[in-house]
N, C-alpha and C positions, 0 to 999 in steps of 0.2 A: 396470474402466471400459472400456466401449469406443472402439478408437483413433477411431471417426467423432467420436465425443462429447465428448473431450476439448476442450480450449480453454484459451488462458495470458492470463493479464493481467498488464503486468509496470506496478507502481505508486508513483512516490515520496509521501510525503508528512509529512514530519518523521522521525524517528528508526526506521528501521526495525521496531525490536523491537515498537512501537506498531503498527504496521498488521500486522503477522507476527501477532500475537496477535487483532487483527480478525478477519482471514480464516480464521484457523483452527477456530473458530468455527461456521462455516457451512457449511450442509446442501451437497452437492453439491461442497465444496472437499475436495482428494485429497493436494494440496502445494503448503507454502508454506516459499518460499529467499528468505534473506536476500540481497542483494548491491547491485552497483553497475552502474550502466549512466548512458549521457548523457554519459560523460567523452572526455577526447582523450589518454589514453597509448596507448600501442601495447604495455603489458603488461599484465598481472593485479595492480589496485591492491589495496594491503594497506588494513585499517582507519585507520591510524593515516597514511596518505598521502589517502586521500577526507578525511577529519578535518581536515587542513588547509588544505581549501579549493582546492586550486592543481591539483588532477586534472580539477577538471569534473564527476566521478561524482558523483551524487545516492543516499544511502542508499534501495534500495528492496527491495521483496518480486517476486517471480516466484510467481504464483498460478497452479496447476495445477487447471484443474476440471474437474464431468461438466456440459455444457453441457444434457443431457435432464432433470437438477435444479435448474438456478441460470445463470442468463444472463448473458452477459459486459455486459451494461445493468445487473441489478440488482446485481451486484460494483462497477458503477463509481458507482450510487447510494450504496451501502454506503461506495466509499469517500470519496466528496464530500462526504459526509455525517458523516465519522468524523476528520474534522481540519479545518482552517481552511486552505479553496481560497482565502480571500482575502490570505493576508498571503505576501507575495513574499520566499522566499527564509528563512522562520520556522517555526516552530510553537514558540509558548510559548518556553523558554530557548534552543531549540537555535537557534543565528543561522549561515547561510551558504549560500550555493547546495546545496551538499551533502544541505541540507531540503528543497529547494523544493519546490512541489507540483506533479507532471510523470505525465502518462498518456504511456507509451511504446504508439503502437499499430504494429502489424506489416502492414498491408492499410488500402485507401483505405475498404471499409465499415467498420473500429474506428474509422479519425481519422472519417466523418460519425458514428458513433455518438456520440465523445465531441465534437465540437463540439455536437453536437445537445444533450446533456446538459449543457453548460456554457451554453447559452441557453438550457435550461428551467430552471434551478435558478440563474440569475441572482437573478432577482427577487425570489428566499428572501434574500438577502444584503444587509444596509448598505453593502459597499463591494465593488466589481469582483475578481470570480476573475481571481486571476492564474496559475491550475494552467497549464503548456507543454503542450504536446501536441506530441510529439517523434515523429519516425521512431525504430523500435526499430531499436539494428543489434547492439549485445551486452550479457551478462548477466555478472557476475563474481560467485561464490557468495563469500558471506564468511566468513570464520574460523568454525571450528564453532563457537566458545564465543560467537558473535552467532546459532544457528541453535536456535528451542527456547526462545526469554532466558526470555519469560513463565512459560511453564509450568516453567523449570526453577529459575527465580528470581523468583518472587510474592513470596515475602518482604522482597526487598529495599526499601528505601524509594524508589527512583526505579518502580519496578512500582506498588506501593501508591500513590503519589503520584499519578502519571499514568497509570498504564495501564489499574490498575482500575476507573476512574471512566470511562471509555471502552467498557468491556465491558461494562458495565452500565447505559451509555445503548445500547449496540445491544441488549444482550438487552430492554432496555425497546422500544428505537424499531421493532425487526425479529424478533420474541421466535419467530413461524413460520420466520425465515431459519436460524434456530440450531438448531446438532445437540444432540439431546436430552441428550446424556452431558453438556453447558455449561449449557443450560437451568437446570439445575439446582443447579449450583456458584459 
């Protein structure tokens, strides 16, 4: 990829492993890292310290992509569209800020993209996006056994439960956005 081209999205929204398997997915995405960002320690939080709530860190993905195939707009369509931007602080079972739904942008054109994106995709919604739009200021990768979950654990029952039914409405909803090797499987 070219360094002009590249472009990072860094995005919480429910359980990491869920949106990690999202993005992976899609044509023009190079890398996708688990971790935490949004919190207020002054060290490198462990899983099991975001999990409880009291760090502030939001489980999220850092998306690495080639901006000449896939636009940091249609990644933030993708992901507004691949979880529940309205419920505060949730997704399904997982309950605690640590879910919430949060676009970290790094420049004043990401925060007008993504407020723009949350006033046109208002009106799709019953009840008010509560997604933050935060200043990004760091990223903490998480334990390797959270980096990979989908692909290296589809069989488990929280995968099959929740994740698959997720990938199969983006291959349904965005079937052109998906790298052919997923297309398929």
């Amino acid at each position: 990829m070219d360094v002009q081209n590249e472009g990072t999205l860094s995005v919480g929204g429910g359980c990491f492993w869920c949106i990690e398997a999202i993005f992976q997915q899609l044509k023009g995405v190079e890398k996708v890292v688990s971790g935490y960002s949004g919190g207020n320690t002054p060290w490198h939080p462990t899983y099991r310290e975001v999990g409880s709530g009291r760090t502030g860190h939001a489980e999220v993905v850092q998306v690495t992509f080639d901006s000449s195939i896939v636009s940091y707009e249609e990644l933030l369509l993708v992901f507004m569209t691949s979880h529940d931007p309205t419920s505060k602080n949730q997704q399904g079972k997982d309950i605690g800020s640590q879910y919430r739904s949060v676009v970290f942008y790094r420049n004043d054109e990401e925060k007008e993209i993504a407020e723009e994106y949350v006033k046109q995709l208002a009106p799709y919604f019953d009840n008010p996006i509560t997604t933050e739009l935060t200043e990004f200021e760091a990223f903490y990768k998480a334990e390797d056994e959270h980096q990979n979950f989908y692909n290296e654990n589809s069989e488990e029952s929280y995968c099959s439960a929740l994740i698959a039914p997720k990938i199969q409405k983006l291959r349904k909803r965005y079937a052109a956005m998906v790298k052919p090797f997923y297309a398929t499987t």
